[in-house]
N, C-alpha and C positions, 0 to 999 in steps of 0.2 A: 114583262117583256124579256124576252129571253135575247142575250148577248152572242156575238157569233163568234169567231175563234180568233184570238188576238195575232194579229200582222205587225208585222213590223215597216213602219209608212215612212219613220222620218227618217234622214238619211245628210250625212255630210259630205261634200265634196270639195273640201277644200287642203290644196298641197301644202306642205311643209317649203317649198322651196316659193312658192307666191307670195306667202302669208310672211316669208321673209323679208321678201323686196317690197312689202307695204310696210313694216315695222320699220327695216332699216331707213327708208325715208323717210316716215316720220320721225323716227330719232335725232337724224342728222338736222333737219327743219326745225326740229322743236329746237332742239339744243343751239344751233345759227340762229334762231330767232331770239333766243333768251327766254324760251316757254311759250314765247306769242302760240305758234302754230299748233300748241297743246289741243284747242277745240279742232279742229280741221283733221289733225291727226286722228284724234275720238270718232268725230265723224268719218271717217275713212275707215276705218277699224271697223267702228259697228258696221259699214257699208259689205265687206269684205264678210263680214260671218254669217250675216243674213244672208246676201246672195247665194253662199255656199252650203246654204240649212234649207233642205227641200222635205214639202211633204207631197208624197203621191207624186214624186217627179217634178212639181212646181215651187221655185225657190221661192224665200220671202224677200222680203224689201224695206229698208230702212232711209225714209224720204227726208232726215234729219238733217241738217247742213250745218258746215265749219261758223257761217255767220253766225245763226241760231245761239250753237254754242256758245262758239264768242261773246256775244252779249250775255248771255248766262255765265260765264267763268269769271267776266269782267265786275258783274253785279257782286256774284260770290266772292270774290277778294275782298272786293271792298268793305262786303260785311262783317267777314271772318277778320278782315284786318281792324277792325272798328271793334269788332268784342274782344281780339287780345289786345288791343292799344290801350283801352282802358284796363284789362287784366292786369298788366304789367305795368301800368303806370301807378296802379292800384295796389299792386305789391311792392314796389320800391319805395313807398310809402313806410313800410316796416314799423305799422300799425297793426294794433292787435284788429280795429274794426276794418280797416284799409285790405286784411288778410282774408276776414270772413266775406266782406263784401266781392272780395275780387272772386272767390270761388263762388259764391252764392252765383254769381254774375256768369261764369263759366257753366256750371253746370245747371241753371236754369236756361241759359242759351242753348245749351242740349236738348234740353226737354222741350223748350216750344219750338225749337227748328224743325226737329226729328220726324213728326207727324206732318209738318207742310213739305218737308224733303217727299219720303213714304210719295205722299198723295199728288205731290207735284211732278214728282218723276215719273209714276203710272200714267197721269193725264199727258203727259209731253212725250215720254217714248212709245208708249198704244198706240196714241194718233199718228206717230208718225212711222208707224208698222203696217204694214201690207204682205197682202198672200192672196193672189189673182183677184189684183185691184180690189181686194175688199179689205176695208180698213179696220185694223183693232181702235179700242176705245176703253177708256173708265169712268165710270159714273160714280165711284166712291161719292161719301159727304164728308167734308171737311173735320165739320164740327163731330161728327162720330167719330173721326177716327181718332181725333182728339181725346175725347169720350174716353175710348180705349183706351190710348196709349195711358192717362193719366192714373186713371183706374187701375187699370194692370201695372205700372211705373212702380207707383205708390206701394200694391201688395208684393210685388217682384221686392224691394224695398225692406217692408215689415218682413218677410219671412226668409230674407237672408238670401236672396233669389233661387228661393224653390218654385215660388210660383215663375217664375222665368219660362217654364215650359208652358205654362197654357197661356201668359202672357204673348208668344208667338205663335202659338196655333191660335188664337182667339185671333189676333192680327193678319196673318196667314191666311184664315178663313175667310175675314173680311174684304180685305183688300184681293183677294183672287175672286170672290165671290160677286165683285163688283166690274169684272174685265168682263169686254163682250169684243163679239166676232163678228161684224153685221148685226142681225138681230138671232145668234145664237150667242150663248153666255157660258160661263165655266162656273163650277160649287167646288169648293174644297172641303172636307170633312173630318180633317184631325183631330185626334182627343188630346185634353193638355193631360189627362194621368197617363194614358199608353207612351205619349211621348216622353212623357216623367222619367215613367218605369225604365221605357225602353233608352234611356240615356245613364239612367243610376246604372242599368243592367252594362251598360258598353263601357263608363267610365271603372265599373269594377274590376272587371273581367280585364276591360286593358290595363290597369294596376296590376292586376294579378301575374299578367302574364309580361309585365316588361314591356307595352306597347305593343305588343305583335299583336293582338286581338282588335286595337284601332282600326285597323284595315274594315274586317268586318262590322264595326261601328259604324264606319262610312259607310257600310252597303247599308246598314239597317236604315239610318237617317234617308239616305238616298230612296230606297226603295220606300219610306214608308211617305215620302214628299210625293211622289211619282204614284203608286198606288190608292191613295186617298183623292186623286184630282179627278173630274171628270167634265165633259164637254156637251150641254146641252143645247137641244134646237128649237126652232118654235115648232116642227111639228110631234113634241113629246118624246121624240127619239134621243138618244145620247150616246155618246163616247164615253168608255172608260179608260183610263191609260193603268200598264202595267208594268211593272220592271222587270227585265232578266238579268240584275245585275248581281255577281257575284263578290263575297268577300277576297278572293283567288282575284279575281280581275280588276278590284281597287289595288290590290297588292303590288298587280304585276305592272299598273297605270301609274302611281305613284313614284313607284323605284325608279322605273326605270325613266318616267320625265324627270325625277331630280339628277339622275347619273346624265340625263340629254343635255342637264342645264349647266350644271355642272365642269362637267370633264370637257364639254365645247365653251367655257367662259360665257356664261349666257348667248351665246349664238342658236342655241339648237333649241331657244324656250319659243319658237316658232313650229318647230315642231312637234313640243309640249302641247302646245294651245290644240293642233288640226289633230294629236293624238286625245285628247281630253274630249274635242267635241264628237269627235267619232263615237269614243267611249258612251259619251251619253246619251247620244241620236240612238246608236245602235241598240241599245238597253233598254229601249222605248216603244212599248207596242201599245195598239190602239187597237180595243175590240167593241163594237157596234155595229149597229145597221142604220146608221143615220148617213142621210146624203147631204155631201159638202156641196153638191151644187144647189143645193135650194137656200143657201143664206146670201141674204141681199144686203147691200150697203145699207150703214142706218147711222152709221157712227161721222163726225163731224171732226175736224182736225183743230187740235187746240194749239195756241203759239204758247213762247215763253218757257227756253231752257235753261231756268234760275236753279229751278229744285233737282234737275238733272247733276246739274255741276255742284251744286250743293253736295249730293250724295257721293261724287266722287273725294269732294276734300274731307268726309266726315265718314266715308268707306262706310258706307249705307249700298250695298248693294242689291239692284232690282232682284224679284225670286219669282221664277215660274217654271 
């Protein structure tokens, strides 16, 4: 099946001065609240980016609510405050086993959190994703990705995390290969050596050169995230997405959002954000001949934003 010429579909319309006066009120909220309004704010935020991220002219929708959250950030304290309660009551102990336990305790709460965050936060923000009334969805399995993560942990682990790169493209793979659009689905197709290579290659060369080669690191990473994804339909047709993104235009993205954030005291990282998502929409072309209007609803909306808020306190962020 031959591909037709890549367009560029997605598109942001969201201002620096809007995106202000929803920050600045959550700020002031959260902080008058003493953090309460942290979920509400979250919700309003993701509300604001989605509205403002169109493809083909039609924004998306993010049907998630301050409540939702809130009972998810509520559950997540409680946990996170229960594995360092004993961490620390564990080390004040100032036992040699009271030391090992408390870390064993730590960083095994890592390891089994990490795959139901992953997988609980796909199921909870898809569902609660939209793009002309048609719902995202995840159908991951738990227990693989489990699978996974221990497998790959373990040799990430033994080999001093080399394998770390196909540890995330195996994961990557999965978990995007498990997101559906009605009854069209997405494949992702990274290799863990290219991505190896292609990271030994950016971490040398930016050694070499002082950092100034970073820039172009970003693009590689970027483009090779963006270039390997593709979007299939039920009738055999498919999208592929491509990047135009250059090492020159992370350069000029980077500087000048730190100089915005900066030289304005964090005032201007509103304008960081609507300059960042443009960067990215913009960079993003989609070439197929598959029709978006033949995918029908199929997907089901699931509750429960424990592993969402999770992800936030353990900066586990979603990747698509």
């Amino acid at each position: 099946m031959e591909l037709l010429t890549p367009r560029s579909r997605l598109t942001f319309t969201g201002k620096g001065g809007d995106l202000f006066s929803v920050l600045i009120v959550n700020w002031l909220l959260t902080f008058i609240t003493l953090g309460i309004y942290y979920p509400w704010a979250k919700a309003r935020r993701l509300q604001y980016f989605y509205e403002h991220s169109e493809l083909d002219g039609h924004p998306f929708h993010f049907h998630g609510t301050g409540r939702e959250l809130f009972v998810g950030f509520i559950k997540a304290v409680v946990l996170f405050g229960a594995i360092y309660g004993i961490f620390f009551y564990l080390m004040q102990l100032q036992e040699v086993w009271s030391i090992v336990s408390a870390y064993l305790l730590l960083f095994g709460s890592v390891i089994a959190i990490t795959p139901l965050v992953i997988h609980g936060t796909y199921r909870y923000r898809m569902a609660r994703s939209s793009w002309r009334g048609i719902h995202f969805g995840y159908r991951g399995d738990l227990k693989e990705l489990y699978r996974i993560s221990i497998r790959d942990g373990l040799l990430t682990l033994i080999t001093f995390g080399i394998y770390g790169a196909w540890f995330q493209m195996n994961l990557r793979r999965y978990v995007l290969g498990h997101v559906r659009f009605g009854n069209s689905h997405f494949q992702y197709k990274g290799d863990g050596l290219d991505f190896f290579l292609m990271n030994l290659k950016g971490y040398l060369l930016s050694l070499f050169t002082l950092g100034i080669y970073s820039f172009w690191w970003q693009r590689d990473i970027y483009n090779y995230y963006v270039n390997n994804l593709s979007w299939h339909f039920s009738d055999g047709r498919r999208m592929e997405f491509r990047s135009t993104a250059t090492g020159g235009g992370f350069f000029e993205l980077m500087v000048v959002n730190f100089l915005l954030v900066v030289f304005t005291l964090g005032i201007g990282l509103a304008w960081a954000h609507v300059r960042t998502m443009n960067f990215v929409l913009a960079n993003v072309q989609m070439v197929g001949d598959a029709d978006l209007d033949s995918v029908v609803q199929t997907e089901l909306e699931h509750g429960g934003a424990l592993a969402d808020e999770l992800g936030d306190i353990m900066d586990i962020g979603i990747f698509l």
